[in-house]
mmCIF file of the N, C-alpha and C atoms, coordinates in Angstrom:
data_MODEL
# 
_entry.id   MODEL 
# 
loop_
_atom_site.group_PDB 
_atom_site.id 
_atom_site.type_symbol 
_atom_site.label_atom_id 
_atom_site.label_alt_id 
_atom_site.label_comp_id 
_atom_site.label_asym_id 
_atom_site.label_entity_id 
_atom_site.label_seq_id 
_atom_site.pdbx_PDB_ins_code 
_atom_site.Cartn_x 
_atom_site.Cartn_y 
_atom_site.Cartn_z 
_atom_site.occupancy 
_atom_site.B_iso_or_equiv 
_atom_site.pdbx_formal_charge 
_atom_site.auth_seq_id 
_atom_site.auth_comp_id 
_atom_site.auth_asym_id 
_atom_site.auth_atom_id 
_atom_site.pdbx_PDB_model_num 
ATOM 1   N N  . UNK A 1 1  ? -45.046 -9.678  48.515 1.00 0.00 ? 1  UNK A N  1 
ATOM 2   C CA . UNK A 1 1  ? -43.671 -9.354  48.229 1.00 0.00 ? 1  UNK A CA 1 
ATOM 3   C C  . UNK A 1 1  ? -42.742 -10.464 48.723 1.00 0.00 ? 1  UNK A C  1 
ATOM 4   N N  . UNK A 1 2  ? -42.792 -10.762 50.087 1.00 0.00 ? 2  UNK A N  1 
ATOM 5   C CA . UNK A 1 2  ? -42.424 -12.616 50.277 1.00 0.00 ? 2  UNK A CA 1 
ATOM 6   C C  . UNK A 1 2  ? -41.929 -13.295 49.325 1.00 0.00 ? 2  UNK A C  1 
ATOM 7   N N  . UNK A 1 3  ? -43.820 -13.377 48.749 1.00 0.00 ? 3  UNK A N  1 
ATOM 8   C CA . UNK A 1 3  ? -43.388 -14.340 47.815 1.00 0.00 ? 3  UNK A CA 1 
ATOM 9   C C  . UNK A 1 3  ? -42.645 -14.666 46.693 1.00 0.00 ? 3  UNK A C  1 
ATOM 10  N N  . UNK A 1 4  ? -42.480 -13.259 46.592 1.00 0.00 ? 4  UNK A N  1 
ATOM 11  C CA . UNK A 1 4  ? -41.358 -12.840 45.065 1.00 0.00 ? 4  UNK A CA 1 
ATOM 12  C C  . UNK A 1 4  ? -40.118 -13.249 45.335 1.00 0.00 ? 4  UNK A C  1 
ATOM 13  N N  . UNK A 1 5  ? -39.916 -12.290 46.642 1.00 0.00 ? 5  UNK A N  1 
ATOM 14  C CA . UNK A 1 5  ? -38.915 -11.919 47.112 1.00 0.00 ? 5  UNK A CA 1 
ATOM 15  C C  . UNK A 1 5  ? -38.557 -12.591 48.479 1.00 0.00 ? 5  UNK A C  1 
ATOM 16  N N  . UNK A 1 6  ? -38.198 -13.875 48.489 1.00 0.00 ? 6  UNK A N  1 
ATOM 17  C CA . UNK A 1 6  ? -37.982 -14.555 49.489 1.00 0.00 ? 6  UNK A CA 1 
ATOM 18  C C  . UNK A 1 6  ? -36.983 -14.487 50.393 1.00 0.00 ? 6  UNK A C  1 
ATOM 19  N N  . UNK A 1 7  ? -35.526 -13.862 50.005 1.00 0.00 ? 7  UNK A N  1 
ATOM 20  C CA . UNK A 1 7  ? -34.779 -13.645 50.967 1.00 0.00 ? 7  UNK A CA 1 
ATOM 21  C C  . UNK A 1 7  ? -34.708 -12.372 51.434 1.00 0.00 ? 7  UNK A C  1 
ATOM 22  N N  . UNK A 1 8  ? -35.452 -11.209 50.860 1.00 0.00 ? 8  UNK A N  1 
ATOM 23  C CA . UNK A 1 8  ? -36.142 -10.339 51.687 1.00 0.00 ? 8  UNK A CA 1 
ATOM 24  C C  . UNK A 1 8  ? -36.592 -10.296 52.812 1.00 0.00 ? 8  UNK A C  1 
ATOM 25  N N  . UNK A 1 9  ? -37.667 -11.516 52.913 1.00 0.00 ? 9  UNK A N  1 
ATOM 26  C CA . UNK A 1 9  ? -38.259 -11.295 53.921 1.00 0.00 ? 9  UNK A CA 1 
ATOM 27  C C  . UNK A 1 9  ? -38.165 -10.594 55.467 1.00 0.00 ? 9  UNK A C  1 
ATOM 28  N N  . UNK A 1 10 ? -37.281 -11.030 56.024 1.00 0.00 ? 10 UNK A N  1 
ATOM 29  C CA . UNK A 1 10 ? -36.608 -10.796 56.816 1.00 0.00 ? 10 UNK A CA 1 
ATOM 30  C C  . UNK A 1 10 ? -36.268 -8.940  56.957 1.00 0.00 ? 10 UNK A C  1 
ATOM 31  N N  . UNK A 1 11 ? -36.116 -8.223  55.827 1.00 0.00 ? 11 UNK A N  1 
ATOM 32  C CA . UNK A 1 11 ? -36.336 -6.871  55.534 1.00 0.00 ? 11 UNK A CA 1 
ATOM 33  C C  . UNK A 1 11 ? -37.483 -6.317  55.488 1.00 0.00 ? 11 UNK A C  1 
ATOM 34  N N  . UNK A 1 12 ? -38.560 -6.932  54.791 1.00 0.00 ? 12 UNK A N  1 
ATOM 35  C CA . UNK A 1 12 ? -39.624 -6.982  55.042 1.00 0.00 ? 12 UNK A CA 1 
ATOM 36  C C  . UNK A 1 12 ? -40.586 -6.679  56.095 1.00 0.00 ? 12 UNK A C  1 
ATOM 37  N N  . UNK A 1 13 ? -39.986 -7.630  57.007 1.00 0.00 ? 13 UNK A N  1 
ATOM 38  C CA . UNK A 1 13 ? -40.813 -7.956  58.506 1.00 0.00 ? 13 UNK A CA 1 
ATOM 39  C C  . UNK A 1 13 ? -40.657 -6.771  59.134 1.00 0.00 ? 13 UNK A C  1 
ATOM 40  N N  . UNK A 1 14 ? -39.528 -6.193  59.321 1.00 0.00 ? 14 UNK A N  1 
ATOM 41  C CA . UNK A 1 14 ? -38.524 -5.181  59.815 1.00 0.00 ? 14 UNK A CA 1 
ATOM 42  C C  . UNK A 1 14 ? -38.977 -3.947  59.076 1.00 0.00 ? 14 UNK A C  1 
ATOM 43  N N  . UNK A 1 15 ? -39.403 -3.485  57.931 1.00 0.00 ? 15 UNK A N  1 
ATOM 44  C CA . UNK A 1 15 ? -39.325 -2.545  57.841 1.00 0.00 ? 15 UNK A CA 1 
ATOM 45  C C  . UNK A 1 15 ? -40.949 -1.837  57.436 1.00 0.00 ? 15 UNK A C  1 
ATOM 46  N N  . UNK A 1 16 ? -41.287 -0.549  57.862 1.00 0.00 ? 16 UNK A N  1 
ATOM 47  C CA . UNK A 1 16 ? -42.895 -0.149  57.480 1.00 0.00 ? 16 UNK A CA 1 
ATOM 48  C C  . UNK A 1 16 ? -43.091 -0.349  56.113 1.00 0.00 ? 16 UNK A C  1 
ATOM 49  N N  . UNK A 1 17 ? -44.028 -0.719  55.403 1.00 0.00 ? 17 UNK A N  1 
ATOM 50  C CA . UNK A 1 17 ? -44.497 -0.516  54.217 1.00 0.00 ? 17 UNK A CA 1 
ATOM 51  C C  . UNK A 1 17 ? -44.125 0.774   53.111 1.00 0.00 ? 17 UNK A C  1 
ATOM 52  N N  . UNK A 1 18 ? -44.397 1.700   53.964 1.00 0.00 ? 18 UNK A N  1 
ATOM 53  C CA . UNK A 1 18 ? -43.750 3.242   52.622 1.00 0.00 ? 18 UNK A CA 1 
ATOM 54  C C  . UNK A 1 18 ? -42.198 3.030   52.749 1.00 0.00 ? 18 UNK A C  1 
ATOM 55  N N  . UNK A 1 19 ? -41.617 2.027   52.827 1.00 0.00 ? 19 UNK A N  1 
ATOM 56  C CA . UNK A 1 19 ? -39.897 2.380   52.282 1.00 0.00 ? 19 UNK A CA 1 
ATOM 57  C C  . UNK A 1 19 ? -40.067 0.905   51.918 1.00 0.00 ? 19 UNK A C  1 
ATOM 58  N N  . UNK A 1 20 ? -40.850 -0.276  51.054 1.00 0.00 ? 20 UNK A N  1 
ATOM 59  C CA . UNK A 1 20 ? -40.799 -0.913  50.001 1.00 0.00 ? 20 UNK A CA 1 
ATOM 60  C C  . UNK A 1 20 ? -40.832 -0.864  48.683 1.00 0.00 ? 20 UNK A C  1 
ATOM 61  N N  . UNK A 1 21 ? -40.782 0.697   48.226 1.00 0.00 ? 21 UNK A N  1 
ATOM 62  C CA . UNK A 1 21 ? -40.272 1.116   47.508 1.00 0.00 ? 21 UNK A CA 1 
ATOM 63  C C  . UNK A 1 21 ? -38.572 0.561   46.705 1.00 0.00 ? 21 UNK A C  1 
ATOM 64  N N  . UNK A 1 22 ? -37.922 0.437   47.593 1.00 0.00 ? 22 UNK A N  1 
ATOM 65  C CA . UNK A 1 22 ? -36.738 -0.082  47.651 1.00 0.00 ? 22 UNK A CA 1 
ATOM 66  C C  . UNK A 1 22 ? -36.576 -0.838  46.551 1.00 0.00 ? 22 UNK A C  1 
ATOM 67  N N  . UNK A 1 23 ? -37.711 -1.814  47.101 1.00 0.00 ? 23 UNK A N  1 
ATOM 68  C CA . UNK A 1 23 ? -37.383 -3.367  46.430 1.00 0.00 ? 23 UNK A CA 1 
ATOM 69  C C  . UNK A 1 23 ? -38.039 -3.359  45.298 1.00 0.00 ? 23 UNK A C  1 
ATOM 70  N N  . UNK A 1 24 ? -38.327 -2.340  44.387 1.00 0.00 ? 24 UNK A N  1 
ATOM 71  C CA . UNK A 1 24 ? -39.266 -2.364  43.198 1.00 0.00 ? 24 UNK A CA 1 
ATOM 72  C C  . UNK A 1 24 ? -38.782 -2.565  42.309 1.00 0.00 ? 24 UNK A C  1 
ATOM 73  N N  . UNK A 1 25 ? -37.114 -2.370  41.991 1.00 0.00 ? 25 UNK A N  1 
ATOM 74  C CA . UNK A 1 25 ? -36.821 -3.002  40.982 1.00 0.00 ? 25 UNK A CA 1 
ATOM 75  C C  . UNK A 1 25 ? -36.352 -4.110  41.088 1.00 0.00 ? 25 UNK A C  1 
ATOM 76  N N  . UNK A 1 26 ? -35.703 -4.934  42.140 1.00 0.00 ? 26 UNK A N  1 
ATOM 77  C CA . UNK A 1 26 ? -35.584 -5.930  42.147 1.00 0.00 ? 26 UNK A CA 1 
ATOM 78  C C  . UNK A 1 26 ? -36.771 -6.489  41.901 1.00 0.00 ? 26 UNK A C  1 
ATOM 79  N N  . UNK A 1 27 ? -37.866 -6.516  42.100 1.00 0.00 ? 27 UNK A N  1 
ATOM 80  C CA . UNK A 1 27 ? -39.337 -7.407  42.388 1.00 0.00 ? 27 UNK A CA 1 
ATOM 81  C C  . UNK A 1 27 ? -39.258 -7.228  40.981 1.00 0.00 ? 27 UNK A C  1 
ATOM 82  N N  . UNK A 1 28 ? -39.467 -6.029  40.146 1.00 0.00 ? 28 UNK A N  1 
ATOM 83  C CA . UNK A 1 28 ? -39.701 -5.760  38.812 1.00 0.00 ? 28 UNK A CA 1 
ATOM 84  C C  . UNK A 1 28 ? -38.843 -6.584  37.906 1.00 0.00 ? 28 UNK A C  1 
ATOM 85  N N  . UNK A 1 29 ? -37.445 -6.807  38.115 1.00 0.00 ? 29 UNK A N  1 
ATOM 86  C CA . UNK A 1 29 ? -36.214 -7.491  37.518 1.00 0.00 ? 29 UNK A CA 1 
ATOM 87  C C  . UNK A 1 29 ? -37.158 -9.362  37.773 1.00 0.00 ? 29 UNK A C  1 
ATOM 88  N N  . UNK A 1 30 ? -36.963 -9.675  39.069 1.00 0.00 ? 30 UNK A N  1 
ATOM 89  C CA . UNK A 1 30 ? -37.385 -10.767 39.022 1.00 0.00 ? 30 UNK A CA 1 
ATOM 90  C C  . UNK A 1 30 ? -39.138 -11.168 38.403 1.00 0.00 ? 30 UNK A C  1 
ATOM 91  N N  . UNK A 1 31 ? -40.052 -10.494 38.353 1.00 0.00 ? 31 UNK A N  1 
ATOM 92  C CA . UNK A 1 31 ? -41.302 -10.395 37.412 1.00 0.00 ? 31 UNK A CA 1 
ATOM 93  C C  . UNK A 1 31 ? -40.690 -10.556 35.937 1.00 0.00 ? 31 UNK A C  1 
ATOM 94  N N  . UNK A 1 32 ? -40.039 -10.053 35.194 1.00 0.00 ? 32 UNK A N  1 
ATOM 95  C CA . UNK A 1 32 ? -39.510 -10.002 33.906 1.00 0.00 ? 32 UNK A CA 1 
ATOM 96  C C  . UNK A 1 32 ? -39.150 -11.260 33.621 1.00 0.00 ? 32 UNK A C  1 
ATOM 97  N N  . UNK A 1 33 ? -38.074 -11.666 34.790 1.00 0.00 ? 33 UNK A N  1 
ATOM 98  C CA . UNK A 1 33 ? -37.255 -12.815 34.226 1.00 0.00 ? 33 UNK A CA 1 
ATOM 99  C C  . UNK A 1 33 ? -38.168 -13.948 34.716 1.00 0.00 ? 33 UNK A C  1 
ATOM 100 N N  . UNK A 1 34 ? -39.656 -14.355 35.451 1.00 0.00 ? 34 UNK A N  1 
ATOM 101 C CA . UNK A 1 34 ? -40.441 -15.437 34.910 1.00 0.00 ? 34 UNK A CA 1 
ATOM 102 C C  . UNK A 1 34 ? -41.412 -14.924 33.770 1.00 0.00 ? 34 UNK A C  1 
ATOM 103 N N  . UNK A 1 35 ? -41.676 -14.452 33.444 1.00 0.00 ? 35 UNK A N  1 
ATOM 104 C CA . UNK A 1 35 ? -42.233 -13.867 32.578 1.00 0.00 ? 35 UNK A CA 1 
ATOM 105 C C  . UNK A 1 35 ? -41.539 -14.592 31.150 1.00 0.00 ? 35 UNK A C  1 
ATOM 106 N N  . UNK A 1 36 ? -40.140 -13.887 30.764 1.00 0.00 ? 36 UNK A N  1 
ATOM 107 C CA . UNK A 1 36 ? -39.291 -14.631 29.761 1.00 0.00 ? 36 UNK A CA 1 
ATOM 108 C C  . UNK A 1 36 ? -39.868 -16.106 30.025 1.00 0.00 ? 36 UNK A C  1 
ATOM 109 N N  . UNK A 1 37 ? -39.334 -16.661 31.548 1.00 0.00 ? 37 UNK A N  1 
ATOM 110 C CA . UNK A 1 37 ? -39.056 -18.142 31.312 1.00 0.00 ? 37 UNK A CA 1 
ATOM 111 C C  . UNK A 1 37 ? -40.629 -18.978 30.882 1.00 0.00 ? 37 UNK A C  1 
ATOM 112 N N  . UNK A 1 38 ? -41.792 -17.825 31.288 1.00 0.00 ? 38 UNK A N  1 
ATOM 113 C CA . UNK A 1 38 ? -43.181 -18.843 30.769 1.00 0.00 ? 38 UNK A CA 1 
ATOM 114 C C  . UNK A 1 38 ? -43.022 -18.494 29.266 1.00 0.00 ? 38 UNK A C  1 
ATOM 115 N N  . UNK A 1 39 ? -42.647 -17.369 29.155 1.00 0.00 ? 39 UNK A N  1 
ATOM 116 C CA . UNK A 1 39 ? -42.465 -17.104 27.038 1.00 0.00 ? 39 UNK A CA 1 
ATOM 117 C C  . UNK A 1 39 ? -41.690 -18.561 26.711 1.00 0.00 ? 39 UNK A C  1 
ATOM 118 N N  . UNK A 1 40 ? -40.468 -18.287 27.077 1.00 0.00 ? 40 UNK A N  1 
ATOM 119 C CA . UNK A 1 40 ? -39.903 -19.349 26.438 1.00 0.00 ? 40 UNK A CA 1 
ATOM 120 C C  . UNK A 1 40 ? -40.154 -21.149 26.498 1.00 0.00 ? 40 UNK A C  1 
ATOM 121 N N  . UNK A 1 41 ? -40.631 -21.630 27.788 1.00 0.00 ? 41 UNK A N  1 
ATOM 122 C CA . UNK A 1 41 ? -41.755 -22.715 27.696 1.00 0.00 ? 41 UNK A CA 1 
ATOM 123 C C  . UNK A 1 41 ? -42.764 -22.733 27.117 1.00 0.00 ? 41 UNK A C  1 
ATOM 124 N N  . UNK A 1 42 ? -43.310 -21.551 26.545 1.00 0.00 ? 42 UNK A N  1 
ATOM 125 C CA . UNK A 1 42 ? -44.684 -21.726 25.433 1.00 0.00 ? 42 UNK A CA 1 
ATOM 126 C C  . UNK A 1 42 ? -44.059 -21.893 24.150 1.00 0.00 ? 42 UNK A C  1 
ATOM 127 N N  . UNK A 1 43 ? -43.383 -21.535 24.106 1.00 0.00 ? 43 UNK A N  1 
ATOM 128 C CA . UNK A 1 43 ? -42.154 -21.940 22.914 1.00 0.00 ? 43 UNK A CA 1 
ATOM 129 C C  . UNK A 1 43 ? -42.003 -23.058 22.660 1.00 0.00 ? 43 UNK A C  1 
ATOM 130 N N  . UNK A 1 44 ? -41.126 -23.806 23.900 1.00 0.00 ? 44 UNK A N  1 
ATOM 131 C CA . UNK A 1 44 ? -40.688 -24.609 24.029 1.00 0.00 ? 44 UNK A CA 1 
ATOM 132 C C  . UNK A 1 44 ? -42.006 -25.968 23.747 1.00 0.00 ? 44 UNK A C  1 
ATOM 133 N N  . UNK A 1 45 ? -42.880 -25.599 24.315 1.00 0.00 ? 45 UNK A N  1 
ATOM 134 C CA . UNK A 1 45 ? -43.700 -26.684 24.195 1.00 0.00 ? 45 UNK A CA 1 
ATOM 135 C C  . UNK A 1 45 ? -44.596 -26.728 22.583 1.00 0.00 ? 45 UNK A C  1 
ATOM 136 N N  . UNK A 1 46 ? -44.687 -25.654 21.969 1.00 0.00 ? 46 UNK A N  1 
ATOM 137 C CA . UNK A 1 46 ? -44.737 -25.652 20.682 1.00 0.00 ? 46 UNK A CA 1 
ATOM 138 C C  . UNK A 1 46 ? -43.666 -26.766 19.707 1.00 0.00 ? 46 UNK A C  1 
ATOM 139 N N  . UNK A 1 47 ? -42.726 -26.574 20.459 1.00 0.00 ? 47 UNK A N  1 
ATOM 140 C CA . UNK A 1 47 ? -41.521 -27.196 19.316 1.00 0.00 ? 47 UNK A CA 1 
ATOM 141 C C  . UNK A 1 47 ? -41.861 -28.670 19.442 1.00 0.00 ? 47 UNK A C  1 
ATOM 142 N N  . UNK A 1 48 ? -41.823 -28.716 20.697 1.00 0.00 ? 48 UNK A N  1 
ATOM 143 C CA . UNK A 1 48 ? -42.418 -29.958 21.083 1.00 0.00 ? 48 UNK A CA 1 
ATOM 144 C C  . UNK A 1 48 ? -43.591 -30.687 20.663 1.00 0.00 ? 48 UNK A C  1 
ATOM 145 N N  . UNK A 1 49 ? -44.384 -30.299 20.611 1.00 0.00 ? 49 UNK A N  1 
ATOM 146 C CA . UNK A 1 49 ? -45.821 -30.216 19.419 1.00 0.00 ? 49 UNK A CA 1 
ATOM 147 C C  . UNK A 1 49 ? -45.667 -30.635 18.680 1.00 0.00 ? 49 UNK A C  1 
ATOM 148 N N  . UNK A 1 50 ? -44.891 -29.849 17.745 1.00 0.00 ? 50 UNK A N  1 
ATOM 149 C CA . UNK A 1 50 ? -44.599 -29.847 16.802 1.00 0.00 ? 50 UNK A CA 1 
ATOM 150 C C  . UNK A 1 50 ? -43.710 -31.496 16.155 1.00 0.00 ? 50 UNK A C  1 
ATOM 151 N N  . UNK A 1 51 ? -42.813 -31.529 16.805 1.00 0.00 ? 51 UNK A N  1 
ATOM 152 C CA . UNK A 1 51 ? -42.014 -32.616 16.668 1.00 0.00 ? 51 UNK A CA 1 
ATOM 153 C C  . UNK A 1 51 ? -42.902 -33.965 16.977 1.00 0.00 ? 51 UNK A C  1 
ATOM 154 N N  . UNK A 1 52 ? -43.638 -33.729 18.441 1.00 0.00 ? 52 UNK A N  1 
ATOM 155 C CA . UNK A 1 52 ? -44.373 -35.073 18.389 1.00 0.00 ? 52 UNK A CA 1 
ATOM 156 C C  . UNK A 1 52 ? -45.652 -35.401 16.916 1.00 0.00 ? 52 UNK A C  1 
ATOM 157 N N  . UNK A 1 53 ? -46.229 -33.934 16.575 1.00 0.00 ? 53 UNK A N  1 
ATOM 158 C CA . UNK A 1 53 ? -46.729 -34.433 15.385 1.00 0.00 ? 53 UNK A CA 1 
ATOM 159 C C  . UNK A 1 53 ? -46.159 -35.055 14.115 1.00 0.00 ? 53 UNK A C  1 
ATOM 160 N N  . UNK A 1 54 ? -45.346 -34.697 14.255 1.00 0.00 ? 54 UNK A N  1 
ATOM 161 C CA . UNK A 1 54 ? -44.095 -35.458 13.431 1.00 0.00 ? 54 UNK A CA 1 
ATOM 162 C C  . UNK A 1 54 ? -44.017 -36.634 13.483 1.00 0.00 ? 54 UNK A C  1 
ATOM 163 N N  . UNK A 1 55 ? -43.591 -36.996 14.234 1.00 0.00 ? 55 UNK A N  1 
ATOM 164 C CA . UNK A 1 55 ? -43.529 -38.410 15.070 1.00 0.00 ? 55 UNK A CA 1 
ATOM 165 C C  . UNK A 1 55 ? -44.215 -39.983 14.761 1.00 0.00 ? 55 UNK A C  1 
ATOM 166 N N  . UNK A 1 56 ? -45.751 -38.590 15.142 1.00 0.00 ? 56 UNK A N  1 
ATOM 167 C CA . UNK A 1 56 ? -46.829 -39.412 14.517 1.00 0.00 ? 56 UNK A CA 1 
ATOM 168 C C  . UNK A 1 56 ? -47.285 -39.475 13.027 1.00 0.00 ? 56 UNK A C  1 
ATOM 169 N N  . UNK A 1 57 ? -47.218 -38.674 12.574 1.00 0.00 ? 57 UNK A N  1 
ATOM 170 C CA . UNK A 1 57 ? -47.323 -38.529 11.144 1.00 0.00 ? 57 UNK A CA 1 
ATOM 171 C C  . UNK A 1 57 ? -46.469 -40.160 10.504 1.00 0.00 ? 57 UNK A C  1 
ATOM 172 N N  . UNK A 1 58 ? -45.215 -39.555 11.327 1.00 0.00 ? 58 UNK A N  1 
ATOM 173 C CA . UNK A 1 58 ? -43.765 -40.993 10.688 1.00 0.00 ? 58 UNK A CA 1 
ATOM 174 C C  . UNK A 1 58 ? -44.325 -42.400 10.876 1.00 0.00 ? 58 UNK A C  1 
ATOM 175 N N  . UNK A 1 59 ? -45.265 -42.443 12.140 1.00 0.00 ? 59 UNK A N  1 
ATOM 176 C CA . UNK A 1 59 ? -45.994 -43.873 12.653 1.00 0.00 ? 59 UNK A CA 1 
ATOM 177 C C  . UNK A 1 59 ? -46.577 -44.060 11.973 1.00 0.00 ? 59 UNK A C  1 
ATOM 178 N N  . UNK A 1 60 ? -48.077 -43.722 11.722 1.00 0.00 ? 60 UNK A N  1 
ATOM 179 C CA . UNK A 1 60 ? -49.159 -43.372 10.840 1.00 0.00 ? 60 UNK A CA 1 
ATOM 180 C C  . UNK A 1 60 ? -48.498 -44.041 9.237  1.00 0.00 ? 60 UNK A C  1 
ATOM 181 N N  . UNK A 1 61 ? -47.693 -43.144 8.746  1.00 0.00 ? 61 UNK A N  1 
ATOM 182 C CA . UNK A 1 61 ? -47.448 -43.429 7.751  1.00 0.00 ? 61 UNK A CA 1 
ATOM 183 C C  . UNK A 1 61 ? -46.521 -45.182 7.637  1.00 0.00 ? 61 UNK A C  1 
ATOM 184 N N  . UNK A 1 62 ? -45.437 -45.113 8.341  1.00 0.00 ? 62 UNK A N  1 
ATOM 185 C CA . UNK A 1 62 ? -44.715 -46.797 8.689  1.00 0.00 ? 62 UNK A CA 1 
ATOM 186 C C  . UNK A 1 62 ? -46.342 -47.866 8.823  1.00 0.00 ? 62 UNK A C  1 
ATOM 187 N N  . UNK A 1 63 ? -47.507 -47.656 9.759  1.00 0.00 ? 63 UNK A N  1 
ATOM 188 C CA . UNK A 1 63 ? -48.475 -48.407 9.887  1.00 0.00 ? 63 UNK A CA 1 
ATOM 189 C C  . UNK A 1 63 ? -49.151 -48.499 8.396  1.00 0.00 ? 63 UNK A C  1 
ATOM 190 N N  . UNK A 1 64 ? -49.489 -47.503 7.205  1.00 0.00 ? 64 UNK A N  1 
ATOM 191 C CA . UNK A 1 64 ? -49.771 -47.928 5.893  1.00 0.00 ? 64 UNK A CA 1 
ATOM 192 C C  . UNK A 1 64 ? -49.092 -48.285 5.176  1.00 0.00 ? 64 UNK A C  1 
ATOM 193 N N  . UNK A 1 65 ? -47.952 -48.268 5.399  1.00 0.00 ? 65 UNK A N  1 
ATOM 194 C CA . UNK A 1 65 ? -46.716 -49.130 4.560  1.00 0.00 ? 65 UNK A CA 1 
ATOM 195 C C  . UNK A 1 65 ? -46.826 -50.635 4.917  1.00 0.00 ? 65 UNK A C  1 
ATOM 196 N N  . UNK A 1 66 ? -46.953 -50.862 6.072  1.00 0.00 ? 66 UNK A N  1 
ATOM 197 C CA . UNK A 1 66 ? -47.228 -52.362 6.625  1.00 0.00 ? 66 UNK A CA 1 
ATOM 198 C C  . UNK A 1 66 ? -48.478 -52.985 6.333  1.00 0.00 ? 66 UNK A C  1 
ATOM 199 N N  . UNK A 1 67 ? -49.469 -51.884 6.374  1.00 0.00 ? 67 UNK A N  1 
ATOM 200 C CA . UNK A 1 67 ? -50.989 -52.681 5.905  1.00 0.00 ? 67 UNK A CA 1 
ATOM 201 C C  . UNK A 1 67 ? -50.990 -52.988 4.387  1.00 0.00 ? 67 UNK A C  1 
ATOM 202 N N  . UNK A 1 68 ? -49.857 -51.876 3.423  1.00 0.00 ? 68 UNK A N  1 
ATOM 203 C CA . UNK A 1 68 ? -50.076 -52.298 2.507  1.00 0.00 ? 68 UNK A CA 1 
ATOM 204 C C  . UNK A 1 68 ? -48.998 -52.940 1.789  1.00 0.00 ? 68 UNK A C  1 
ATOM 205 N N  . UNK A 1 69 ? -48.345 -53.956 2.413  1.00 0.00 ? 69 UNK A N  1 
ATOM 206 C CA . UNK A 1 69 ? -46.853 -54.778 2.267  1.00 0.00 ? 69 UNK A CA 1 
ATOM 207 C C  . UNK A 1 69 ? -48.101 -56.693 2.490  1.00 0.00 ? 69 UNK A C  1 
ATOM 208 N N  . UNK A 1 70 ? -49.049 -56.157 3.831  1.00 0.00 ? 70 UNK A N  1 
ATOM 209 C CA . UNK A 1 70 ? -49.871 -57.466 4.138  1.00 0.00 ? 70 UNK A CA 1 
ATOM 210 C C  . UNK A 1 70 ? -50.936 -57.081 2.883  1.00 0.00 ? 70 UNK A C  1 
ATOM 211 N N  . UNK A 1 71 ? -51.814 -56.676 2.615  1.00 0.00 ? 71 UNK A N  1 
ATOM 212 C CA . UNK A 1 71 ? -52.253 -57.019 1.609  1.00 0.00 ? 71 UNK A CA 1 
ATOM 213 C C  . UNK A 1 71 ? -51.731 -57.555 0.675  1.00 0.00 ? 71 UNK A C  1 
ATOM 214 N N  . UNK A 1 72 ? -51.124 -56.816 -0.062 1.00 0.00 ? 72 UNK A N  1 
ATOM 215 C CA . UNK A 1 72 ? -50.315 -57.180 -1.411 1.00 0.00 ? 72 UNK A CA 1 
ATOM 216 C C  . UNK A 1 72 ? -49.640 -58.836 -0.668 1.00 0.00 ? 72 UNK A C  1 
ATOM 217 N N  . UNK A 1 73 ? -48.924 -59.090 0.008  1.00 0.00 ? 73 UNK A N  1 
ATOM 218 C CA . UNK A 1 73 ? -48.858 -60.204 0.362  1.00 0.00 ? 73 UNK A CA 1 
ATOM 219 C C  . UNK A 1 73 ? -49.446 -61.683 0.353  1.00 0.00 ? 73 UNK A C  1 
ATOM 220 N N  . UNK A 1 74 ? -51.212 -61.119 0.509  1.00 0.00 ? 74 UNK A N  1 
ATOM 221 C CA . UNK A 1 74 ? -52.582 -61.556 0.633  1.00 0.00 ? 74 UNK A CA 1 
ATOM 222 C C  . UNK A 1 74 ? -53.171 -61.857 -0.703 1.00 0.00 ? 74 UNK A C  1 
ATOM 223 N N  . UNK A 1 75 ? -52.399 -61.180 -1.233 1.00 0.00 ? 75 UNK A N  1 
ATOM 224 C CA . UNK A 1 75 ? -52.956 -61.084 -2.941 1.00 0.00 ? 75 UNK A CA 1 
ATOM 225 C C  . UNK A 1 75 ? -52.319 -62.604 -3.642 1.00 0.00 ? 75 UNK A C  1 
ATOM 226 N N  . UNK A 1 76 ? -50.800 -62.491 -3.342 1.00 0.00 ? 76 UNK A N  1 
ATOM 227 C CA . UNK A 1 76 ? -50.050 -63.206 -4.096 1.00 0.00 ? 76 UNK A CA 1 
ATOM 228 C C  . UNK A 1 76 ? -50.626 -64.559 -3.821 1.00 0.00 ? 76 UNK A C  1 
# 
């Protein structure tokens, strides 16, 4: 619970175990809201993915435009 709940502690130390009850929705509130924030970084790093495949795709493709600007070049 500490660890959740860090400025607790101090309540914590101080108080028996059967009246941590208390803190269950706070603990519960703060569980939710990392919860969201790993949702939304799996997200986030999707988009990201996403875009760097992009990226590369754009390279990839600029690198056969150039191989085939030197050939044809090679030809003449």
């Amino acid at each position: 619970m500490k660890a959740a709940l860090p400025h607790q502690s101090e309540w914590i130390d101080g108080t028996p175990p059967e009246m941590y009850h208390f803190l269950l929705d706070e603990l519960e509130e703060r569980l939710l809201s990392e919860l969201r924030n790993i949702l939304d970084g799996v997200q986030a790093d999707e988009a990201a993915a996403q875009k760097a495949k992009g990226i590369l795709k754009a390279v990839s493709m600029a690198d056969q435009e150039v191989e085939d600007a030197v050939a044809s070049a090679g030809k003449s």
